[in-house]
C-alpha positions, 0 to 999 in steps of 0.5 A: 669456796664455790663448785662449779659442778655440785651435782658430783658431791652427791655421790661422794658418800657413796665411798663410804659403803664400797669401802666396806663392801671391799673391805668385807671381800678382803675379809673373805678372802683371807678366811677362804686362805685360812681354811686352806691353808693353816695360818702356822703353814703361811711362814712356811709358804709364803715367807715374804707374804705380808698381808698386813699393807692391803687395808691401808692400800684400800683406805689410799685407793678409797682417798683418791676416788674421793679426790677426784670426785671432788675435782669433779665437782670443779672447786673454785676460790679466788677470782678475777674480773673480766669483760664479758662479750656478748654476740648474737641476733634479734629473733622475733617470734610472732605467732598466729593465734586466731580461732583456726589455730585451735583446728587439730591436724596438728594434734593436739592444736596448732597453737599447741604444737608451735608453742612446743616448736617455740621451746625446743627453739630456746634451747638452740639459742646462746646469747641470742634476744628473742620476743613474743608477738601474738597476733590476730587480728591486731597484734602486741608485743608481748615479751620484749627482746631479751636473753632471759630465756626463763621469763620468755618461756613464761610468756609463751605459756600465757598464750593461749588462742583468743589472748587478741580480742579482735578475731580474724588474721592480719600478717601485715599488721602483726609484721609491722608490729615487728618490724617497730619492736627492732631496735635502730643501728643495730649491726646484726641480721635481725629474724622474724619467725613468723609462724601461722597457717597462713590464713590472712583476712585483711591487709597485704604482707607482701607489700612490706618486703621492700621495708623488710630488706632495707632493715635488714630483716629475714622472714622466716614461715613456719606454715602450722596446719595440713592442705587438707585442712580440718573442721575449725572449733567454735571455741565455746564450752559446749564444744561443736564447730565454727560456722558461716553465716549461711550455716555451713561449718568452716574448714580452715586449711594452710595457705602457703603462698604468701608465707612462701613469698614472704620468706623468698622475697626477704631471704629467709626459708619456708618450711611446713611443719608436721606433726611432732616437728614444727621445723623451728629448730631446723630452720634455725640450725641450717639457716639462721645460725649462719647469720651475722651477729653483732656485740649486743653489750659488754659487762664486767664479770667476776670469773672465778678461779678453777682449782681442780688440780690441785685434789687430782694432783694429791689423788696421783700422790695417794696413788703413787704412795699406794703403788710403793707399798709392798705385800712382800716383806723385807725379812722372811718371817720366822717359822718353827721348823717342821718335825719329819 
């Protein structure tokens, strides 16, 4: 036997301690009777009254919780094999890590605040493939194109700005690398998020959109960073700023042509992002999640057999069965008659 929700049997031992606290309370109860009413007067009284049926009521209540607590829990046992479906989209992710990524309007970084972005995007995707491509001023694949969610996260938590030896930022070539890393004939609409402040020091991207459009691949910019800009880290231990050779500390700011251009020219959106949402998730909930999927694999799946029922059907029996129990007696009970 298996259980599809195991996390419910955790609460199963606490019946044990309502019981008793119940069961306590109906102790109470008959000795607050007992001091109004002497226990000889009861015959008298209340001749059809039997109490001797309410801790058996209790322990049938007490049963049946625990029953549907387990079906709760969702037991299985017996299966059957079934062929399995998958559907879904390629998603790239490539991400900028140059030196400005480390620039702080996005507090704590860029670069920190597009890995967050990238999480809470994985927790949108259902059977979708999505990879990694870091880039600077070259570019890699870093995590190929998969559905194992958990080593992707592993992936992203490696990146870090400086993971690319060559400085600087080239878009074109870190979207070539992308467009390579998709597989051929695949029916599906394929996603690039590209995710950068947008500066690019060599290389033309928008060159690429013909190619873009013929593979059918949808750009999608995330622009990380603010038009005012900030002062760019040096990025060595002793902390200070990055300058130019005339000396001058270099101020890095979001470029959004060219990412505005790139999503509109390939039929994907731009959106600028801002402290605590970097618009991943919106972006794909209102445009990507419409896109064409296509069966990405079919494998064979042992489905096992759900068996629930049958601990709820016995709970409705304990319940019935306590329903059918009377407090009243089916003879009233003698009593000794009282003297005038």
């Amino acid at each position: 036997m298996r259980w599809g929700s195991v996390v419910w049997l955790y609460w199963l031992p606490l019946v044990i301690p309502v019981t008793w606290g119940l069961w306590a309370l109906l102790r109470r109860r008959r000795r607050a009777l007992a001091r109004l009413v002497a226990p000889s007067m009861l015959p008298l009284l209340a001749p059809h009254w039997n109490p001797a049926p309410a801790f058996r009521r209790l322990l049938l209540r007490m049963a049946a919780l625990s029953l549907l607590v387990v079906a709760l829990a969702r037991p299985q046992w017996g299966f059957h094999w079934e062929d399995v479906r998958r559907t879904g989209l390629d998603v790239l992710v490539v991400l900028d890590t140059s030196r400005s990524m480390m620039a702080s309007d996005l507090p704590p970084s860029r670069l920190q605040q597009a890995k967050w972005g990238v999480r809470d995007l994985l927790r949108q995707l259902q059977g979708d493939r999505v990879g990694l491509i870091p880039f600077a001023g070259s570019s890699l694949l870093q995590c190929p194109l998969t559905i194992d969610y958990a080593a992707f996260a592993m992936t992203l938590d490696d990146v870090y700005a400086g993971i690319i030896p060559r400085g600087g930022t080239a878009i074109e070539q870190a979207l070539r690398t992308a467009i390579q890393s998709f597989p051929e004939n695949s029916a599906a609409d394929r996603v690039i998020l590209l995710i950068t402040d947008g500066e690019d020091h060599e290389g033309e991207p928008l060159k690429l959109l013909p190619e873009l459009k013929e593979k059918n691949i949808r750009v999608y910019t995330i622009g990380i960073g603010t038009l005012e800009g900030e002062m760019m880290p040096a990025g060595n231990d002793q902390g200070g700023y990055f300058k130019d050779r005339q000396g001058q500390i270099v101020q890095t700011r979001l470029q959004e042509d060219v990412l505005q251009q790139l999503a509109l020219g390939s039929g994907g959106t731009y959106v600028r992002s801002a402290p605590g949402d970097t618009g991943l998730v919106r972006v794909f909930n209102e445009s990507i999640t419409h896109l064409k999927r296509a069966e990405q694999e079919t494998r064979t799946a042992k489905i096992y057999e759900e068996r629930f029922v049958w601990p709820i059907l016995a709970a409705l029996a304990l319940l019935l069965w306590e329903a059918l129990l009377s407090d009243r007696r089916k003879q009233p009970q003698p009593h000794a008659e009282v003297s005038a």
